[in-house]
N, C-alpha and C positions, 0 to 999 in steps of 0.2 A: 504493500500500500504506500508506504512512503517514497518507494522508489517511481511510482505511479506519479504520485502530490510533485516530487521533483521534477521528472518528464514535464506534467503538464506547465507547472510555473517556469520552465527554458523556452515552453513552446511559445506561450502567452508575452514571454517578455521580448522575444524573436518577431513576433506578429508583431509587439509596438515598435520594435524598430527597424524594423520593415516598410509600415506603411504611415508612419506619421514623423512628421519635419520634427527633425532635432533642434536642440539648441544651439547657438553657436560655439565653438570649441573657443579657449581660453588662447591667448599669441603670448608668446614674451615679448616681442613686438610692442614697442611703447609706442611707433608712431605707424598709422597707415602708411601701404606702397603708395596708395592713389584713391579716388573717388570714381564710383559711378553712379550717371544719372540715370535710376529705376521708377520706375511707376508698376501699379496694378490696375488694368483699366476692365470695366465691363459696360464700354459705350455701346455696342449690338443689344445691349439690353436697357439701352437711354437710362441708365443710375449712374453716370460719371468713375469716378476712381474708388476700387478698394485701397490703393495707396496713391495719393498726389507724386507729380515727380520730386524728387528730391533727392540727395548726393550720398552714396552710404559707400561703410569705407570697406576696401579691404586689404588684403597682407599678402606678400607674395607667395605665390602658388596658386593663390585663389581660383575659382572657378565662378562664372555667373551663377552657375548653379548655388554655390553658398552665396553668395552676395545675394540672394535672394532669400535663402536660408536667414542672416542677417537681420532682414529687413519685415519678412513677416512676421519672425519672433520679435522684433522692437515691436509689431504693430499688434501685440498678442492673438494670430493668426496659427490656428492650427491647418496644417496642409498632408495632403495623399501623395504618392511619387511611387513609382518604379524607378528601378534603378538605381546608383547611387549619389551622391554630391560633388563626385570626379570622376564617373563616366557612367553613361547610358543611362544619365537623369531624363525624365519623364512626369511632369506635373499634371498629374488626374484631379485634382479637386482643392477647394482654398474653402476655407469654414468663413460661412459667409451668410448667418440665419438672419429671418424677419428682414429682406432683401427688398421688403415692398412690394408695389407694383411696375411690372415689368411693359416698356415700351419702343417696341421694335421699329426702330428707321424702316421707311417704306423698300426702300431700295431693296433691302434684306427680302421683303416679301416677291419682290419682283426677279428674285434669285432663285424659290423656288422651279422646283420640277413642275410638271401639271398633274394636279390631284394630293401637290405634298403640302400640308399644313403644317405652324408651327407650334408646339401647345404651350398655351398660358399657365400651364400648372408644371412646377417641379420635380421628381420623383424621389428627389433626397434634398428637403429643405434646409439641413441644417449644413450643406456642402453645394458651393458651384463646382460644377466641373463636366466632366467627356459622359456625353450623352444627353446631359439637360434639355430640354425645350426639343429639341429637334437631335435627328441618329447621327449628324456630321459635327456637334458641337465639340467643344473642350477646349485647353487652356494651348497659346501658341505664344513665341517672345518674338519680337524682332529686337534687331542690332542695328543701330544705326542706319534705321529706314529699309531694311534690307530681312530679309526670314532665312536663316542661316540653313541649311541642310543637315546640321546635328544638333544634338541636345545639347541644352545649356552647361552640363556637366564636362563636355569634354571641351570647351569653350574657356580660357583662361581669360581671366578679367582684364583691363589695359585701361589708366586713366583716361580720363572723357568720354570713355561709352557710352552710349545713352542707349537703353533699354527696356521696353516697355512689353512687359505682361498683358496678354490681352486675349479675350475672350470670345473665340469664334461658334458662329451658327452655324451659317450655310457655307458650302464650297470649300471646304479645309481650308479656311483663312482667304478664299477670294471674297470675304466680305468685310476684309479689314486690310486688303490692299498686296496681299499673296501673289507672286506672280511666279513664286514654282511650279515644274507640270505638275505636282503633284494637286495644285489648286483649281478649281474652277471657276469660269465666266471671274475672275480678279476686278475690282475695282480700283479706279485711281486716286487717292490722298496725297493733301497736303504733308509735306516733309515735317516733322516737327522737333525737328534734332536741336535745331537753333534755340527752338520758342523754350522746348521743355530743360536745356541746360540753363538757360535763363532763369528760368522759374525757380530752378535749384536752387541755381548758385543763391540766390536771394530768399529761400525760403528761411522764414522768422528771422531775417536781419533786420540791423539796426538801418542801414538805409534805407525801409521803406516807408522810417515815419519823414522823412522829406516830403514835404509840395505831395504832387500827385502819386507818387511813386504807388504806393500801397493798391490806390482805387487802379491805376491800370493793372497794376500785377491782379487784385481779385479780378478785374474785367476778363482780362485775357486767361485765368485758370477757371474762372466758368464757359467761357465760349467752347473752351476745351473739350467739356464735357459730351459736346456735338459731335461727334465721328467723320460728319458730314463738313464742316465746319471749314472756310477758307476765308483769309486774312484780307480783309478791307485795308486801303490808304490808312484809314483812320489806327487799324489796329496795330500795323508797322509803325505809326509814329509811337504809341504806347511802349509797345518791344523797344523801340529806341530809347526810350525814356528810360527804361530798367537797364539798359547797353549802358547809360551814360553811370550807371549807378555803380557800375562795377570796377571801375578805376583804370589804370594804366593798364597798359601791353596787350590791349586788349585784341586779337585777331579777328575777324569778321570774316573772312576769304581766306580758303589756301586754295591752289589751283593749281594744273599740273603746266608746263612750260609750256608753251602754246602750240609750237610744232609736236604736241603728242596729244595720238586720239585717247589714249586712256584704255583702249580696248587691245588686246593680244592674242590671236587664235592659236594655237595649237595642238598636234595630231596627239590621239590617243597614245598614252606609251612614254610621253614628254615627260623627263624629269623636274623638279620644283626648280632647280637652280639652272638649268636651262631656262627653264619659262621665264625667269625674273633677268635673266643675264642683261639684259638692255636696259632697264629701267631706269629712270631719269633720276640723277646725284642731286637736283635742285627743285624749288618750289617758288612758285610766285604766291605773298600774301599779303595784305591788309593789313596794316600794324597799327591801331590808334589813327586810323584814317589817312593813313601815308604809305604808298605802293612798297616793297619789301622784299628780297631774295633772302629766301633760308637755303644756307649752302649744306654740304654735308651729309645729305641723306644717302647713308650708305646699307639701312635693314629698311625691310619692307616686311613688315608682320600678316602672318594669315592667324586665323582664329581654327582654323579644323584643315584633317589631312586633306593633300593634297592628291590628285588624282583619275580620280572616276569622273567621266563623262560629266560639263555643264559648265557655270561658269564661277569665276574664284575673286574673291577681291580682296586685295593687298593693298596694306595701309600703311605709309609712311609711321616709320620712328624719327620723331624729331631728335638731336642730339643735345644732348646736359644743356649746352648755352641757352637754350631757347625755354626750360623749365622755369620761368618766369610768367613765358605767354599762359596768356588763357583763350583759349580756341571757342570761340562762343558757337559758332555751327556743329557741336558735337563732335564732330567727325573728320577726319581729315580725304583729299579726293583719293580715291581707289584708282589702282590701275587693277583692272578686270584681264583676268587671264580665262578664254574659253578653250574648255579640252572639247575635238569633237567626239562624238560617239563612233565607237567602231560601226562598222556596217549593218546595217539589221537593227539599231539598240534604240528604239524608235523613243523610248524613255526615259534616257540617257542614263540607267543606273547601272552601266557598264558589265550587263546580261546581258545575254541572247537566250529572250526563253519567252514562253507564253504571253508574260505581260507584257510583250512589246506588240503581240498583232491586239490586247487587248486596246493602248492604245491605242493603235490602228484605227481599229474599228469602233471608238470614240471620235476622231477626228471623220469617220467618211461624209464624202459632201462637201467638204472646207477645201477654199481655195488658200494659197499662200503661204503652203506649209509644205516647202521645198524635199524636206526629209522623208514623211509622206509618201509625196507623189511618189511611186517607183517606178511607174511605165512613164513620167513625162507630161501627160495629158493635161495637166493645169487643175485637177480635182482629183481629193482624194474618192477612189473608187473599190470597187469588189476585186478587180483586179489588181491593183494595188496588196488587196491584204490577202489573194491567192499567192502573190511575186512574193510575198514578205516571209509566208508559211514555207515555199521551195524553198526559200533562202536559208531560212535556222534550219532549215531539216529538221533531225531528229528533236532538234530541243525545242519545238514549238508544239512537240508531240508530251515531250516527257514530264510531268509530275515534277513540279522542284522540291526539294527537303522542305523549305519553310509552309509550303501551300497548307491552305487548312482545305482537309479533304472530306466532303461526307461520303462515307464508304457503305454502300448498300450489297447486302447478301441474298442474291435473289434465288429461290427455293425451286424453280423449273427453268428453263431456257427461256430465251428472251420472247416477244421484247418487254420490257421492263420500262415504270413510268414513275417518274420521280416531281410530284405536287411542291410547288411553290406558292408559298403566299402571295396572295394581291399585292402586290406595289413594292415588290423586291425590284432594284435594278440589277440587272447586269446585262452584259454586251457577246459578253465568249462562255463560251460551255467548254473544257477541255475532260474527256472521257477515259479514263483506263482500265483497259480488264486484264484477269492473267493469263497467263499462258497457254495456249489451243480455244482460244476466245474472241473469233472474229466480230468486231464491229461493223455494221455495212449500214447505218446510220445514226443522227444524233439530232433529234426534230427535226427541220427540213432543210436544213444546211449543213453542210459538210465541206468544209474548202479543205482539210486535209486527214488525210488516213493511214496509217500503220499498221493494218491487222488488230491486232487488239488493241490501240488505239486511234481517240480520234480529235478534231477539233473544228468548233464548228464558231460562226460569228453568226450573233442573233439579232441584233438589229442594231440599228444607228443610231438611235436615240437611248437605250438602257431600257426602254421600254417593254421587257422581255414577256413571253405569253407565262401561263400559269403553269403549263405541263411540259417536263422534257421527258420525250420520249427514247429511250434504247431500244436500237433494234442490234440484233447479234446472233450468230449461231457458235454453237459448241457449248459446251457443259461447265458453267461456275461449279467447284467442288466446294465441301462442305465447309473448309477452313480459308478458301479464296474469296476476294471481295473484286467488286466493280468501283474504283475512285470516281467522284465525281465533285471536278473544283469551278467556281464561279468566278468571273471577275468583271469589273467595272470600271474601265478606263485606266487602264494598268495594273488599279489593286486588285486585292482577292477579297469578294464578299465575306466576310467574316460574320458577320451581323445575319445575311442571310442563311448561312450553312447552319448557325447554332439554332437558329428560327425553327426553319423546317424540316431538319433530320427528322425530328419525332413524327413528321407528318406523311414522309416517304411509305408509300404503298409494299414497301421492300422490311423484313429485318435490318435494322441499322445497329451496330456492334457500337459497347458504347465501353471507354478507357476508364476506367475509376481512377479520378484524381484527377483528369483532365478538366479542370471547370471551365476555362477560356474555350474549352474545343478546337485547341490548335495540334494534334496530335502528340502533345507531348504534355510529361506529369513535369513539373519544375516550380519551383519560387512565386512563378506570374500566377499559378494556381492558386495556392495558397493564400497570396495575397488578396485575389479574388473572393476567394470563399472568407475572408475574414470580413472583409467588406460586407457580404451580404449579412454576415453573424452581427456585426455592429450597426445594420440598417442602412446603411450607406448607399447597396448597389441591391438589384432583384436579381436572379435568376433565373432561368426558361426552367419548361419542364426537365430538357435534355440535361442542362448543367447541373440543375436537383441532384438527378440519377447518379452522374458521374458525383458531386460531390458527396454521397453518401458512402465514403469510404468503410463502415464499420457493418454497413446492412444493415442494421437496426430502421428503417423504414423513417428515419429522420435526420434532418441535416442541422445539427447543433456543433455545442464550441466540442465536444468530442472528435469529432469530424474535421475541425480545423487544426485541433490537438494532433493528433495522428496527419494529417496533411504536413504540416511543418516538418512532425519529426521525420517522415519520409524523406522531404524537403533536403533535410540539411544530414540527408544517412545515419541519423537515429534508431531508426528500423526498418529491417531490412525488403518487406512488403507491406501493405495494405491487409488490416481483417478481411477484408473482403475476398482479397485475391487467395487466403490462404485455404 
């Protein structure tokens, strides 16, 4: 029994610190590296800032990810996270109750799909965070006007960043100005690197009981709260007014020598110090209102590895002499280094695999997307995404490790029909059976086949019908399955696979421990099923099932108890599986 009370109290104290934001660790550090400019915003939901911008310090080695760590616990802000606070940080949710009532910019609604709504009710009111209001929402950072391609954890801090927590609905952040592929229909904003280091650097100073200073700074941090929101005459002379407050050496402009575009393309395979080799040693700046050459620039900082397919931006180091300036634009100019994708890598994530005729056939119909086209014709077409499938060959066929796959055991030979809920999207069905198991279709499209597998593109729009039907000859055996993975503009449906497994007309084989339904037992389970034990998150039927590790016909803190210790090689299986 005691060795029981012991287990569980590692398990319990493993699950707190797993899924809830620490404290800040202690520095010997008397004095901060540098400051950065943070905010917490949830303007998509018209309520302004969980945290105003303002300057919070950190220590070298830092990561944004603590610096944010930091700055919720000043703001006594409990927060969810995967991952850790120096690599593969992931921010699910910020404790954020009695949040009011919630008023969504029109635009946002005009982002919708047809038929998708956004709902007015919360399903974990004492936490915003991924899934709220709508299935595409959660917590995104940008950097310096910019949505970095990795988490804030592997992102080391650099004085004058300016960084803003913010709160997406529609589009994975095309509705807060996203313009990675992985975003949709992106909207365009006002830059606000300038406004919100301003705001900082002055917040509860003594210079804003001067003259006006105070009534513009509140003017200009309510206008703020607009998402929508671009600066009048009037409101640049205010910003000026708080410019003037801030003293000497003040930089307004840095800009790169005028014979250089800023942009640098390079082929896939380009090493970092290749790509940077030319970069310009000088900068033209703004000094206190007086034109300015900063000589000396010999590092050009990137923030995450270097490499895969897209585009990079490298940000001058200013040298010792110049640690006086204060750079009032945040940010200094990027020289942008673009790698291109290898051939076929239609979504630059330096693959050749399914997801790339996914986006394919997300884009068909659109002119002006050179990569696309592959026969030429000026649109992308069916053709296009037949040339794309010869082209990966086999791997446009094959299942990748990470896909999340609903695997159906069907009980007599084909064909076999696997029910989708109403208003699931997806674009591509990829099908795989085993061994002596011909495919010979996959609803009514098929642009490519392997024998027992297959891949088929379903419509242009995500619009997909309700039923996909297999057709196949030969014999599934009794311990063989049929894969079947979803995806929607490059991703993998995830949200639909865990939906309607339960619904599949087939036996569907379900993993104990798996509660994500990504085919794999690990930590992200865990953390999952704690979630739902503290109220936080719900559950499908399907994830029930797999969560009830012990069989006992209930999913309690037992169940999350034995999940961890699995977890962390405590024991060596599941009661279940014994």
């Amino acid at each position: 029994m005691k060795k029981r009370i012991g287990a569980l109290l590692l398990a319990l104290l493993l699950t707190v610190s797993a899924v809830c934001g620490m404290a800040a660790p202690a520095y010997a550090d008397t004095e901060p590296t540098g400051y950065v400019v943070m905010s917490v915003e949830k303007l998509t939901l018209g309520q302004g800032f969980i945290a105003e911008p303002q300057k919070v310090a950190f220590y070298k080695g830092e990561t944004l990810a603590q610096v944010l760590d930091r700055l919720l616990t000043a703001e006594n802000r409990k927060y969810l996270h995967t991952g850790a606070l120096t690599s593969g940080f992931y921010l699910s949710d910020i404790q954020d109750a009695d949040r009011g009532t919630v008023t969504i910019p029109r635009y946002i609604y005009a982002m919708l799909p047809a038929e998708k709504t956004i709902s007015t009710r919360d399903s974990s009111p004492e936490y915003l965070g991924e899934y709220d209001y709508y299935h595409q929402s959660g917590w995104m950072y940008s950097l310096n006007n910019a949505f970095p391609d990795v988490g804030a954890g592997n992102v080391a801090a650099q004085d004058g960043m300016v960084v803003r927590w913010q709160f997406t609905l529609v589009g994975y952040g095309g509705d807060l100005g996203n313009s990675n592929p992985s975003a949709q229909s992106p909207r365009t904003f006002m830059d606000r690197t300038k406004l919100y280091t301003v705001l900082a650097s002055l917040r509860g100073s003594e210079a804003l009981k001067v003259g006006s200073r105070k009534e513009c700074y509140d003017d200009l941090l309510e206008k703020s709260t607009d998402i929508t929101w671009e600066m009048s005459s009037e409101d640049i002379d205010k910003l000026n007014t708080l410019v003037a407050a801030l003293g000497g050496n003040k930089v307004t402009d840095i800009q790169l020598p005028t014979h250089e575009s800023g942009v640098k393309t390079v082929a896939y395979g380009t090493t970092q110090d290749a790509a940077t080799a030319d970069f310009p040693t000088y900068l033209r700046a703004t000094v206190d209102g007086k034109s300015q050459i900063l000589t000396g620039i010999t590092e050009w900082r990137l923030d995450y590895e270097f490499g895969a397919p897209g585009a990079y931006r490298f940000y001058p180091v200013l040298p010792e002499k110049y640690s006086s300036f204060t750079v009032l634009n945040g940010v200094y100019p990027a020289m942008t280094v673009v790698v291109e994708p290898p051939s076929g890598d239609i979504n630059g994530d330096g693959l050749l695999d399914v997801r790339d005729v996914s986006r394919l056939a997300d884009l068909l119909g659109q002119t002006g997307t050179p990569l696309c086209d592959i026969d030429g014709s000026g649109v992308v077409a069916w053709n296009d995404l037949r040339l794309l499938a010869a082209e990966l060959g086999s791997n446009a066929l094959t299942v990748p490790q990470d896909a999340p796959v609903l695997t159906a055991i069907p009980s007599t030979t084909g064909p076999a029909k696997v029910t989708v809920p109403v208003g699931t999207e997806y674009d591509t069905v990829l099908v795989s059976a085993p061994e002596g198991v011909t495919l010979s279709s996959v609803t009514d499209l098929l642009t490519a086949a392997d024998s027992g597998r297959a891949l088929c593109a379903v419509s242009m729009d995500g619009a997909a019908a309700e039923d996909i039907t297999l057709t196949y000859t030969g014999t599934v055996g009794e311990s063989e399955e049929i894969q079947v993975v979803l995806l929607r503009s490059g991703r993998y449906v995830t949200t639909a696979v865990s939906t309607y497994a339960a619904l599949v007309s087939l036996p569907v084989g379900i993993l104990h421990g798996d509660v994500n339904v990504d085919g794999a037992v690990d930590i992200s389970d865990a953390m999952l099923l704690a979630k739902y034990y503290s109220g936080v998150r719900e559950l499908t039927d399907r994830q029930l099932a797999a969560a009830d590790v012990n069989g006992d016909g209930a999913v309690d803190v037992l169940d999350v108890t034995l999940l961890i210790e699995y977890c962390n090689g405590l024991i060596d299986r599941l009661p279940i599986d014994e």
